[in-house]
C-alpha positions in Angstrom: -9.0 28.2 11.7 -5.3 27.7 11.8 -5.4 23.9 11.5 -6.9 24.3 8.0 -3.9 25.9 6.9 0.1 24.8 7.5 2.3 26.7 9.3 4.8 26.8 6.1 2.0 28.3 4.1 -0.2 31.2 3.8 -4.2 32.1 3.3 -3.6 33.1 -0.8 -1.5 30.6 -0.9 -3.8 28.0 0.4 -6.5 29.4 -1.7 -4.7 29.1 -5.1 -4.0 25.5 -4.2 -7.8 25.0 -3.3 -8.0 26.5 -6.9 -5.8 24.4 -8.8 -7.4 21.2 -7.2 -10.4 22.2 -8.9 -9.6 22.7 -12.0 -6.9 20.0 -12.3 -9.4 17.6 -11.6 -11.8 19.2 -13.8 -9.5 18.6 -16.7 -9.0 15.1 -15.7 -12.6 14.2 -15.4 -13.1 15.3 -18.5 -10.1 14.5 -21.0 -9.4 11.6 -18.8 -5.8 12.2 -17.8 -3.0 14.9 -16.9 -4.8 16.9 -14.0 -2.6 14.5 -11.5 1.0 16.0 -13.1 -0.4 19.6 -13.5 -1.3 19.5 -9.6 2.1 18.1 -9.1 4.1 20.2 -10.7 2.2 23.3 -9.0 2.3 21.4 -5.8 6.1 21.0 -6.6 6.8 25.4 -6.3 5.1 25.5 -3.2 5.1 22.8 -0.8 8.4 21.6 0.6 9.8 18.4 -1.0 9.4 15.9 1.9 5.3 16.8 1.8 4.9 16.9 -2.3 4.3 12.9 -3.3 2.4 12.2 0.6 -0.1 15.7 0.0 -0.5 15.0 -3.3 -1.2 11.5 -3.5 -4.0 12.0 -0.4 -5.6 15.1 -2.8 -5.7 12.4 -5.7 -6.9 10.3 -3.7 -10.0 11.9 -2.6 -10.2 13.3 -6.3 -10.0 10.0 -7.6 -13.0 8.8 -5.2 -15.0 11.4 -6.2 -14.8 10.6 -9.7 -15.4 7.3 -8.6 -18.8 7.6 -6.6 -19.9 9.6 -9.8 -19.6 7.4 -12.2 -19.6 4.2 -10.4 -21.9 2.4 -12.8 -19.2 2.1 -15.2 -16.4 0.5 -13.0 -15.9 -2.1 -14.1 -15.5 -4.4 -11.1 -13.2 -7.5 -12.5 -10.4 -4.8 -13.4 -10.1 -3.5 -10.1 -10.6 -6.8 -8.7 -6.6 -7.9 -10.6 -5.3 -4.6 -9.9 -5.9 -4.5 -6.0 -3.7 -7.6 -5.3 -0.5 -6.0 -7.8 -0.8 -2.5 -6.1 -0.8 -3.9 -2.5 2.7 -5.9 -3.8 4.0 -2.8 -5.8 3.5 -0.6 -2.5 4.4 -3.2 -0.3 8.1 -3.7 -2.0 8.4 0.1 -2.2 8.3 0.8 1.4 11.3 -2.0 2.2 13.5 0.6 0.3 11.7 4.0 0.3 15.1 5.6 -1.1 15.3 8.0 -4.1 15.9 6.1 -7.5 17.4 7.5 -10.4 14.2 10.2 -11.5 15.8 10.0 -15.1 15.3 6.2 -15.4 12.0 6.4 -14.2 10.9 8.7 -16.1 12.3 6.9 -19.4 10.5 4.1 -18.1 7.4 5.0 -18.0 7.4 7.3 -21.3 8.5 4.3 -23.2 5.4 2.3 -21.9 2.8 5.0 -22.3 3.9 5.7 -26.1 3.6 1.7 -26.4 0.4 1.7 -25.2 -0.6 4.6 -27.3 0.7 3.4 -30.6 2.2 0.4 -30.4 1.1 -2.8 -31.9 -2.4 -4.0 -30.1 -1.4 -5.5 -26.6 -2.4 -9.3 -26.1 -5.7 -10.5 -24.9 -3.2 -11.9 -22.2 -1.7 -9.0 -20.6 -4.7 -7.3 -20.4 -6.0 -9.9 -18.3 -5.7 -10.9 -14.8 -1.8 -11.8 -14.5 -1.0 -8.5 -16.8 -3.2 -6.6 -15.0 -1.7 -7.7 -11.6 2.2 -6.7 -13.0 1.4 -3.6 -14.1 -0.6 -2.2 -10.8 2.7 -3.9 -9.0 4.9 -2.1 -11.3 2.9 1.5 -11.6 2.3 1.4 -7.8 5.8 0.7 -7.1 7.2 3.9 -9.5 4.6 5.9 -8.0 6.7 6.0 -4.3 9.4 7.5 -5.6 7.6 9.8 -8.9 4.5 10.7 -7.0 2.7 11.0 -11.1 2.0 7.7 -13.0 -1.1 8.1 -14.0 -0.6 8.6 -17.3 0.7 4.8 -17.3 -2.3 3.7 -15.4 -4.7 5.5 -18.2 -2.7 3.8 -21.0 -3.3 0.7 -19.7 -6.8 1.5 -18.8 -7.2 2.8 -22.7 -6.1 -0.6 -23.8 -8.7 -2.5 -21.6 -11.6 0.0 -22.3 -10.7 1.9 -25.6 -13.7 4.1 -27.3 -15.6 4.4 -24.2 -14.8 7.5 -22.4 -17.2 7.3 -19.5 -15.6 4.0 -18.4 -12.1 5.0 -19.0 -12.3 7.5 -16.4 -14.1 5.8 -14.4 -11.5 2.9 -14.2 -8.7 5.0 -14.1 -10.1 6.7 -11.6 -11.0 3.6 -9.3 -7.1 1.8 -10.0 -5.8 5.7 -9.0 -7.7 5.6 -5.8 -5.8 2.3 -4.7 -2.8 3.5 -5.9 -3.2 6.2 -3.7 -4.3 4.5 -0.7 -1.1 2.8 -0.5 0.4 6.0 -0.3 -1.3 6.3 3.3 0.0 3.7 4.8 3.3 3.5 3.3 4.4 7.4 4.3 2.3 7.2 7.4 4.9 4.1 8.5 7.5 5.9 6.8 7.0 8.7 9.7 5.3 11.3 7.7 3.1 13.8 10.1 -0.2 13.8 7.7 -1.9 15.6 10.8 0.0 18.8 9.7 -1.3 18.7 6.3 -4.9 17.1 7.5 -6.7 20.6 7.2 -4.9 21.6 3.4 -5.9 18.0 2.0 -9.7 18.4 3.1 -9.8 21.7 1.1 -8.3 20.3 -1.7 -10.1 17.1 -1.5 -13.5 19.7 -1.2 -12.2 21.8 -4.0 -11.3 18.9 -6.0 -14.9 17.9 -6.1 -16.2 20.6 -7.5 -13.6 20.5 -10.3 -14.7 16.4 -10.7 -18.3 17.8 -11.2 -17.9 20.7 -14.1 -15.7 17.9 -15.5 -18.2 15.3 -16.1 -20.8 17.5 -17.4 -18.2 18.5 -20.4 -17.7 14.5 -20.8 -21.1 14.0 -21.5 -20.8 16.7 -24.3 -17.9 14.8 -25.7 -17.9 11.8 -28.4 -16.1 9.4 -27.7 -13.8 9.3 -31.0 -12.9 12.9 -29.7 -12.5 11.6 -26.2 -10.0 9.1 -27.8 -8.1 11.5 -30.2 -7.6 14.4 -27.2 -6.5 11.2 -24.6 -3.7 9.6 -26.5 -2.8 13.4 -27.6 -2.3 14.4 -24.3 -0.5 11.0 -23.1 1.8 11.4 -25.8 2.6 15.0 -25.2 3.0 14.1 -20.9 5.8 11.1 -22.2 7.2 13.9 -24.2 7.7 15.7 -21.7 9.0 13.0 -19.1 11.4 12.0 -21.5 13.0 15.5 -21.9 12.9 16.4 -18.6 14.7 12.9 -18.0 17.2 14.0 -20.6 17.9 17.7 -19.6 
């Protein structure tokens, strides 16, 4: 059973990574948002810092899925159809200069466009459309080399194209996050990462992570979707908080 587990880690540890998967993605499937960063920043304390974005964007991605296949009926099909194209580009420029960029400025950068989305004026029937669609899975996909976390700029974008209906919000944010996360794949795998060391750790998680996906969606159904809406900007505003002071300090 040693190949479940990597040599840099232990059984408890493994475990209490199995049991943040689960309820990281619990909290995402059903507030829509913020289980990706939570699992980042735990993932942060104990993985080594060469593993943390490749790990962790295979766990979302297998969490993402699973929200996915759960909720497919509400994906909605044209979306994902514009976003495939900008996140194959946005991945696709990343890995011709997989270097570290400033965190600071990224992180300014995508707080400033989540608390547009959020309050800002209404975006145009135009960006939310194919061509805006396409520049911001190219531009999200791109950040998300070098942050590992931009989900909550994915969801805002999502809110904007699906706003007061909480089962397809997650369900499209989950679908864009899955491709998002695919790139990851093949862009660390050329990079020279060794996923085979990590193989057994991301099934577990992945495993885990379903579970969490499930509890989740049964408290969605409980939810309105005016509540959905109030608790999802609150918590996108409070995650560009904090990216903005940690960019800051």
């Amino acid at each position: 059973m040693t190949w479940l587990m990597p040599e840099q880690l232990d059984a408890l540890t493994t475990l209490l990574l199995m049991l943040a998967a689960t309820a990281t993605s619990a909290l995402t499937a059903s507030i829509g948002i913020g289980g990706g960063i939570l699992l980042l920043a735990i993932m942060a304390v104990i993985i080594p810092p060469a593993a943390i974005i490749p790990v962790h964007g295979m766990v979302q991605l297998g969490s993402n899925f699973n929200r996915v296949i759960l909720t497919l009926h509400h994906v909605d099909w044209r979306l994902l159809l514009a976003f495939t194209p900008g996140a194959l580009l946005g991945a696709w420029l990343a890995s011709l200069f997989l270097v570290q960029l400033p965190t600071s400025t990224l992180q300014l950068t995508i707080a400033g466009f989540i608390l547009f989305l959020c309050w800002g004026p209404k975006v145009p029937a135009m960006a939310l459309g194919r061509v805006g669609t396409f520049f911001a899975a190219g531009f999200s996909t791109f950040i998300s080399m070098f942050v590992g976390a931009t989900g909550p700029l994915v969801a805002a974008f999502v809110k904007q194209q699906h706003s007061g209906d909480r089962f397809r919000t997650v369900a499209n944010f989950a679908a864009c996050m899955s491709l998002q996360h695919l790139t990851k794949a093949f862009v660390f795998g050329a990079a020279g990462f060794m996923f085979k060391e990590w193989l057994g750790l991301i099934i577990l998680m992945i495993l885990s992570g379903a579970v969490g996906t499930w509890i989740g969606l049964r408290l969605l159904k409980r939810m309105s979707n005016e509540h959905f809406t109030l608790i999802f900007n609150g918590l996108l505003t409070l995650l560009a908080v904090q990216l903005v002071w940690q960019a800051l300090s």
